[in-house]
N, CA, C and O atoms as CSV, one atom per row, in Angstrom:
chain,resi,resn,atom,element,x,y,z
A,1,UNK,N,N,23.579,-25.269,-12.702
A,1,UNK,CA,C,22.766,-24.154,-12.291
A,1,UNK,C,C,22.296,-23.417,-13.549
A,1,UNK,O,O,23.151,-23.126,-14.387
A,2,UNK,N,N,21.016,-23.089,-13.758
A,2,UNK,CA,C,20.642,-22.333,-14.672
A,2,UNK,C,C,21.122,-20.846,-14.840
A,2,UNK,O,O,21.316,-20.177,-13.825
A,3,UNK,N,N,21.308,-20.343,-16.005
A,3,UNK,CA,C,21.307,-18.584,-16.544
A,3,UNK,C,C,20.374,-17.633,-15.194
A,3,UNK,O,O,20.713,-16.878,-14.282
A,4,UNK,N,N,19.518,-17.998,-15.534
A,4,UNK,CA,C,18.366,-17.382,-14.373
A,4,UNK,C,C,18.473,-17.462,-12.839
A,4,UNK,O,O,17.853,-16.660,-12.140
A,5,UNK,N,N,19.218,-18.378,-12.333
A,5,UNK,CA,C,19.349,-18.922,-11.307
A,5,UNK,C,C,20.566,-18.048,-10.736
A,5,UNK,O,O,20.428,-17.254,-9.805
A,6,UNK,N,N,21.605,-18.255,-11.310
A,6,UNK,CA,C,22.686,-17.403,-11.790
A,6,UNK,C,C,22.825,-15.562,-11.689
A,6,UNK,O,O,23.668,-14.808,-11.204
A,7,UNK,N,N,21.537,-15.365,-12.413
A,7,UNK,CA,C,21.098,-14.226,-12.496
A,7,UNK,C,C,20.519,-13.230,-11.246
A,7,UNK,O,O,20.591,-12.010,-11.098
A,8,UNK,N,N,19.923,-14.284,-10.428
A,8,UNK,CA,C,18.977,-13.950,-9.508
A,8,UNK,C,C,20.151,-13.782,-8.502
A,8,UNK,O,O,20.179,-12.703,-7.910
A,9,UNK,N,N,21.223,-14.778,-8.192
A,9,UNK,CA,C,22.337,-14.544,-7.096
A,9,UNK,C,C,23.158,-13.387,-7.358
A,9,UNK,O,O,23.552,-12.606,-6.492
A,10,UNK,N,N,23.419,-13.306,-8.710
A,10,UNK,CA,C,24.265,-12.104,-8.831
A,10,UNK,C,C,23.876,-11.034,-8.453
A,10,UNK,O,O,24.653,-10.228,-7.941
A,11,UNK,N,N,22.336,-10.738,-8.655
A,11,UNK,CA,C,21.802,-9.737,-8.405
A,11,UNK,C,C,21.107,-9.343,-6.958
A,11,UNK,O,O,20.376,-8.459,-6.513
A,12,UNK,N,N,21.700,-10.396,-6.547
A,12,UNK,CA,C,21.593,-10.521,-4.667
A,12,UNK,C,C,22.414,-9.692,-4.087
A,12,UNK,O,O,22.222,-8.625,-3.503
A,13,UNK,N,N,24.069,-10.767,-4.483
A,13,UNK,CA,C,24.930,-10.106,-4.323
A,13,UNK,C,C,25.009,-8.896,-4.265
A,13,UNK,O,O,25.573,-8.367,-3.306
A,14,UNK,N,N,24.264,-7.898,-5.650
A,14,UNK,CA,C,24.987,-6.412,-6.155
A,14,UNK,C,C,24.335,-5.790,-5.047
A,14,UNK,O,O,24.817,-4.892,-4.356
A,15,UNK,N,N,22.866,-6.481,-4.880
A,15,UNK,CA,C,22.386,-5.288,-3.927
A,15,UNK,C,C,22.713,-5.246,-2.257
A,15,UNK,O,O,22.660,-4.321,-1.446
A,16,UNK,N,N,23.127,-6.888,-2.103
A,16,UNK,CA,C,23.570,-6.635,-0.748
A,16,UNK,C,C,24.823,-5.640,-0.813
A,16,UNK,O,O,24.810,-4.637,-0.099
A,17,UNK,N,N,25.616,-5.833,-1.433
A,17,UNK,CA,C,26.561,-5.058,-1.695
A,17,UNK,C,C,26.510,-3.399,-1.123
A,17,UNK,O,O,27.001,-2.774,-0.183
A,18,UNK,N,N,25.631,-3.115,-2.263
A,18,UNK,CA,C,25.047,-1.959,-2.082
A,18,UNK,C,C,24.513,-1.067,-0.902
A,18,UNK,O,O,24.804,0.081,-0.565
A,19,UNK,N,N,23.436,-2.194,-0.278
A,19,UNK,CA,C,23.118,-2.086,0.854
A,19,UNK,C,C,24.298,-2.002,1.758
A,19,UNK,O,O,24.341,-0.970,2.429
A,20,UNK,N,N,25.423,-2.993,1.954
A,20,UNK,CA,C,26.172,-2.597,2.694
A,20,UNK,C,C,26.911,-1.174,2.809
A,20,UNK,O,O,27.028,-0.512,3.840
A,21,UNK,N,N,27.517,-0.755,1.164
A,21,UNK,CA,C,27.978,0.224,1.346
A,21,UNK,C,C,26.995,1.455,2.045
A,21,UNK,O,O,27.188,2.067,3.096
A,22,UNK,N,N,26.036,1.562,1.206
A,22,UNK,CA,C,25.423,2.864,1.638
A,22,UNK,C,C,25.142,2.555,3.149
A,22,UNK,O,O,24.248,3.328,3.492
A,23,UNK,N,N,25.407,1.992,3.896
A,23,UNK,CA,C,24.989,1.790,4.894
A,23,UNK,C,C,25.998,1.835,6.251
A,23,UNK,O,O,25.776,2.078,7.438
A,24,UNK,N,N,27.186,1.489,5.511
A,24,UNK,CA,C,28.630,1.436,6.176
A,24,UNK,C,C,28.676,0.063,7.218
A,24,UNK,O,O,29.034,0.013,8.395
A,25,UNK,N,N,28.136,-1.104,6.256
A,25,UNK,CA,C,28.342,-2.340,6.953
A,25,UNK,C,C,28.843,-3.093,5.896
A,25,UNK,O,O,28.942,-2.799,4.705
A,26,UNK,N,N,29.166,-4.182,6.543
A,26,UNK,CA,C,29.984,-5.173,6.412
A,26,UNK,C,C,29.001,-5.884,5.401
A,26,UNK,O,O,27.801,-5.961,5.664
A,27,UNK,N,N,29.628,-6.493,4.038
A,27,UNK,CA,C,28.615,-7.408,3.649
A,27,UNK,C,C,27.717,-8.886,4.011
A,27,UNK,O,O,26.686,-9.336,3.509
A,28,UNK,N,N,28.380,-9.267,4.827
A,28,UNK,CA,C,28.014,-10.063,6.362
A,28,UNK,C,C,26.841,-9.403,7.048
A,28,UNK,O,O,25.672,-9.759,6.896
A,29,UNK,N,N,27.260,-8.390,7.831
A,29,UNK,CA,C,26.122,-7.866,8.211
A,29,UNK,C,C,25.229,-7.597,7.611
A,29,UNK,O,O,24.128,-7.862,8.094
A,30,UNK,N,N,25.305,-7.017,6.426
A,30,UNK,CA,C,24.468,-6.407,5.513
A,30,UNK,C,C,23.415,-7.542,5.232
A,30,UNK,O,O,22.235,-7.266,5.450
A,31,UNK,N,N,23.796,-9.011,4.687
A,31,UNK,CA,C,22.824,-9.655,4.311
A,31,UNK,C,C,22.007,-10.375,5.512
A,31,UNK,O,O,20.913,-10.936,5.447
A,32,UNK,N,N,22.761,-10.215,6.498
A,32,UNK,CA,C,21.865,-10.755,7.732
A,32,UNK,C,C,20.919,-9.877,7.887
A,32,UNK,O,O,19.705,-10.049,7.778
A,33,UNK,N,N,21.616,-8.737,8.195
A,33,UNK,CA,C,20.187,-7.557,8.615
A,33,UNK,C,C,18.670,-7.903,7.623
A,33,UNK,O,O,17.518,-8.164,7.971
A,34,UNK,N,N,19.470,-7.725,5.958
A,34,UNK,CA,C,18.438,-7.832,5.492
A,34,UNK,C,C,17.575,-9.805,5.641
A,34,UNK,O,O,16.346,-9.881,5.632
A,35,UNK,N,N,18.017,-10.476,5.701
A,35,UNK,CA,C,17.555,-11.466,5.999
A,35,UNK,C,C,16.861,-11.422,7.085
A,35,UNK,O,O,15.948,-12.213,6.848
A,36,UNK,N,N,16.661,-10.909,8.380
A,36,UNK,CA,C,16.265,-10.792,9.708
A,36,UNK,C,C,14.906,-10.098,9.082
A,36,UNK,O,O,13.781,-10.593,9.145
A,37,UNK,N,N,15.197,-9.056,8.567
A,37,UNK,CA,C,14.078,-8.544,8.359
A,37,UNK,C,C,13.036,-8.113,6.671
A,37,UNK,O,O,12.443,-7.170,6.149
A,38,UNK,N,N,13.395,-9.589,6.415
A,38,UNK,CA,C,12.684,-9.846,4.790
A,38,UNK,C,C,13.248,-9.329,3.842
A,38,UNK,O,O,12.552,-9.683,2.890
A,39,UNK,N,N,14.201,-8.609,3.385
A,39,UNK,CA,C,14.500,-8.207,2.411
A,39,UNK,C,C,15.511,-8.851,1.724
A,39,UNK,O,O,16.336,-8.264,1.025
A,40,UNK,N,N,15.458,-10.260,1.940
A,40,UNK,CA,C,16.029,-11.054,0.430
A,40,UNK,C,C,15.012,-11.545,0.400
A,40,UNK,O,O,14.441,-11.337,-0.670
A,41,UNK,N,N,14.120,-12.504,1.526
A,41,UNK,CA,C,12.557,-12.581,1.079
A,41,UNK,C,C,12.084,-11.538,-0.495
A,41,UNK,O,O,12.064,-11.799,-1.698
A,42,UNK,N,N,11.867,-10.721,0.053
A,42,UNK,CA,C,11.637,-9.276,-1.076
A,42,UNK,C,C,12.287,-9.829,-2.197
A,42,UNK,O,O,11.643,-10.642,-2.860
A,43,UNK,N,N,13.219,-9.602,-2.476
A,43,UNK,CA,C,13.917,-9.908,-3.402
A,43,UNK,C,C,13.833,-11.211,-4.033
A,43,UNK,O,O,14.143,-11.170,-5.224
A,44,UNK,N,N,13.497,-12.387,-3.582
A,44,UNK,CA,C,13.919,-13.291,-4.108
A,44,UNK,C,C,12.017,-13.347,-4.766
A,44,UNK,O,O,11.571,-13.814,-5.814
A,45,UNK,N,N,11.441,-12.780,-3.813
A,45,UNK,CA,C,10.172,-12.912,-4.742
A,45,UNK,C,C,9.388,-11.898,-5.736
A,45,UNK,O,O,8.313,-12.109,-6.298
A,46,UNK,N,N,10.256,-10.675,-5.808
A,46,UNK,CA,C,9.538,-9.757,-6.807
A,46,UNK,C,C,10.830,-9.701,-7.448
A,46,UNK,O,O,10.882,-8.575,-7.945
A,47,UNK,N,N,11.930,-10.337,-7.708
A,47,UNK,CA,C,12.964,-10.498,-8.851
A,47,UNK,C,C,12.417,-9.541,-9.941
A,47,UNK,O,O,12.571,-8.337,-10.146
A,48,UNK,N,N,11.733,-10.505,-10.554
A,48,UNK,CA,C,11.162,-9.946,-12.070
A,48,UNK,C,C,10.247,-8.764,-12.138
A,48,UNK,O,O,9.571,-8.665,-13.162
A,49,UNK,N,N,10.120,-7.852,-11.211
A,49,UNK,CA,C,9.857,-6.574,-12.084
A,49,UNK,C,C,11.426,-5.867,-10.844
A,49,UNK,O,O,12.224,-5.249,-11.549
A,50,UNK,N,N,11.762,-5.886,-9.697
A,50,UNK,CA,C,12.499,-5.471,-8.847
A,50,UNK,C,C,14.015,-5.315,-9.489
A,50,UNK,O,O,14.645,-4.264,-9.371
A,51,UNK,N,N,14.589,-6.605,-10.260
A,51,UNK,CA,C,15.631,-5.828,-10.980
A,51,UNK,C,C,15.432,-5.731,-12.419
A,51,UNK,O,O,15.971,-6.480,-13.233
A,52,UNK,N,N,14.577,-4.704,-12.720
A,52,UNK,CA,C,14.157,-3.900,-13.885
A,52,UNK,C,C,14.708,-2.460,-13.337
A,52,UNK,O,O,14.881,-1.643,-14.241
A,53,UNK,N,N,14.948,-2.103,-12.299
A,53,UNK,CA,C,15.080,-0.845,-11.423
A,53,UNK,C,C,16.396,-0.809,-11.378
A,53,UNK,O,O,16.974,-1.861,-11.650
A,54,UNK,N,N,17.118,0.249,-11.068
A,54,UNK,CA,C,18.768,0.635,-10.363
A,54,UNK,C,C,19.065,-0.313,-9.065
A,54,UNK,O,O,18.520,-0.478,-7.973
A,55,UNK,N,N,19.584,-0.560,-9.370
A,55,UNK,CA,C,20.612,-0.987,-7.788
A,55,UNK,C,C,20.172,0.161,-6.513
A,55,UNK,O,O,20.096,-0.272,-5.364
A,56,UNK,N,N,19.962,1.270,-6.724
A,56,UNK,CA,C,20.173,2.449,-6.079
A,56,UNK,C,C,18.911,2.259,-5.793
A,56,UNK,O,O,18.921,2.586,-4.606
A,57,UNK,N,N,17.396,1.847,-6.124
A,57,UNK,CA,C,16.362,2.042,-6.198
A,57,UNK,C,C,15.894,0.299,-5.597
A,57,UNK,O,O,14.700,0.055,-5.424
A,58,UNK,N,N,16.560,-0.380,-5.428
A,58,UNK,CA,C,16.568,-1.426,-4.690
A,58,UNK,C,C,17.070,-1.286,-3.331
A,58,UNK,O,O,16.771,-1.986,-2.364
A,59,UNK,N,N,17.796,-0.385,-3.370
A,59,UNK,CA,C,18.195,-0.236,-1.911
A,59,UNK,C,C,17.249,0.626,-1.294
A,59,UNK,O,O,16.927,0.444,-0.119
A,60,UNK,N,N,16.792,1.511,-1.948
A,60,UNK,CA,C,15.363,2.235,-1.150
A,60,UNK,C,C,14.441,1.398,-0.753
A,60,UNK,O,O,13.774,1.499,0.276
A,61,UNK,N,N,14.367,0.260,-1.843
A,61,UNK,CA,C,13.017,-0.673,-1.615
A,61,UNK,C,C,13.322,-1.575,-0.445
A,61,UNK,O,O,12.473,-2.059,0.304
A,62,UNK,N,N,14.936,-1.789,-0.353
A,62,UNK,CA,C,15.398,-2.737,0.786
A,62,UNK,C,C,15.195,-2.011,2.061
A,62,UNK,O,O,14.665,-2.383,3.108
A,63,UNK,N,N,15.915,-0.533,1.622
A,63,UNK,CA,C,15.447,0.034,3.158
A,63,UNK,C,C,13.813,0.503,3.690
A,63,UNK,O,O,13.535,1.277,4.606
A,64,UNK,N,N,13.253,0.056,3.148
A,64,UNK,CA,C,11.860,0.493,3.621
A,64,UNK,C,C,10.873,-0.739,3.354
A,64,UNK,O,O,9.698,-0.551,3.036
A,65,UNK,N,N,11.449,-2.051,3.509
A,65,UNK,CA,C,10.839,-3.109,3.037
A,65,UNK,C,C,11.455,-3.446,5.039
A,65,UNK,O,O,10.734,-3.464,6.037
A,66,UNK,N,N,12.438,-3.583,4.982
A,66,UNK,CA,C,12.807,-3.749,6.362
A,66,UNK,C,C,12.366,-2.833,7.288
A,66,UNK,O,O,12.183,-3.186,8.453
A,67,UNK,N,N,12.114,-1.374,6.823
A,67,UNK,CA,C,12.149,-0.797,8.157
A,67,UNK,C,C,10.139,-1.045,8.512
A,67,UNK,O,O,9.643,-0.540,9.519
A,68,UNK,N,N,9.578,-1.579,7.855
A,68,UNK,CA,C,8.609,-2.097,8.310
A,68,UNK,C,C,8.277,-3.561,8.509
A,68,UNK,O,O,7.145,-4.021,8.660
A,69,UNK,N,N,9.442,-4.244,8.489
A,69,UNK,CA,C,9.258,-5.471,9.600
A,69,UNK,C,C,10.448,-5.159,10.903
A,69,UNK,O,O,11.235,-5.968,11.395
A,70,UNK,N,N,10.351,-4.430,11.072
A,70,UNK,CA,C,11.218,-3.774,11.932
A,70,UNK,C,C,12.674,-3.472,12.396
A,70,UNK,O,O,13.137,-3.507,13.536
A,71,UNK,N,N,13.275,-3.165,11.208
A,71,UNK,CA,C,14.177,-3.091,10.729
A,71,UNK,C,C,14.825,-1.398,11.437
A,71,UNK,O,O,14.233,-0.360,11.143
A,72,UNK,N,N,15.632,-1.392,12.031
A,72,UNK,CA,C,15.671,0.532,12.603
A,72,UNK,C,C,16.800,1.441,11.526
A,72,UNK,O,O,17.253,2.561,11.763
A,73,UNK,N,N,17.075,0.592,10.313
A,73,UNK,CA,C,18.289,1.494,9.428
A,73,UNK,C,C,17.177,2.000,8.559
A,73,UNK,O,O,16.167,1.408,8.180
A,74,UNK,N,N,17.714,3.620,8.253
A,74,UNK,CA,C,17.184,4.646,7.800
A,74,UNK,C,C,18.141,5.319,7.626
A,74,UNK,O,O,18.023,6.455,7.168
């Protein structure tokens, strides 16, 4: 597996993570939700400027990347 490749999962991870906590779900849930409603899509395709940003500022982008494919967490 490549550095980059590597890079891109870890930084999946942090934000599902993230997402879960601030959210008070399960990291299970957490990446489904966001999977259901595009936001590892999101992620996996604006990587390169998306984690240039906080973790904290990915999760805004996660929560409002979903809540318009219809996503109801807010």
């Amino acid at each position: 597996m490549s550095r980059e490749m590597s890079n891109r999962i870890a930084y999946l991870v942090a934000c599902v993570g993230a997402f879960a906590e601030r959210y008070g779900l399960s990291n299970q849930n957490a990446y489904l939700y966001l999977h259901q409603y595009k936001g590892t899509d999101f992620l996996r395709d604006y990587y390169d400027i998306e984690h240039t940003f906080s973790i904290e500022e990915a999760v805004e982008d996660l929560t409002m990347i979903c809540q318009r494919n219809g996503g109801a967490i807010a």
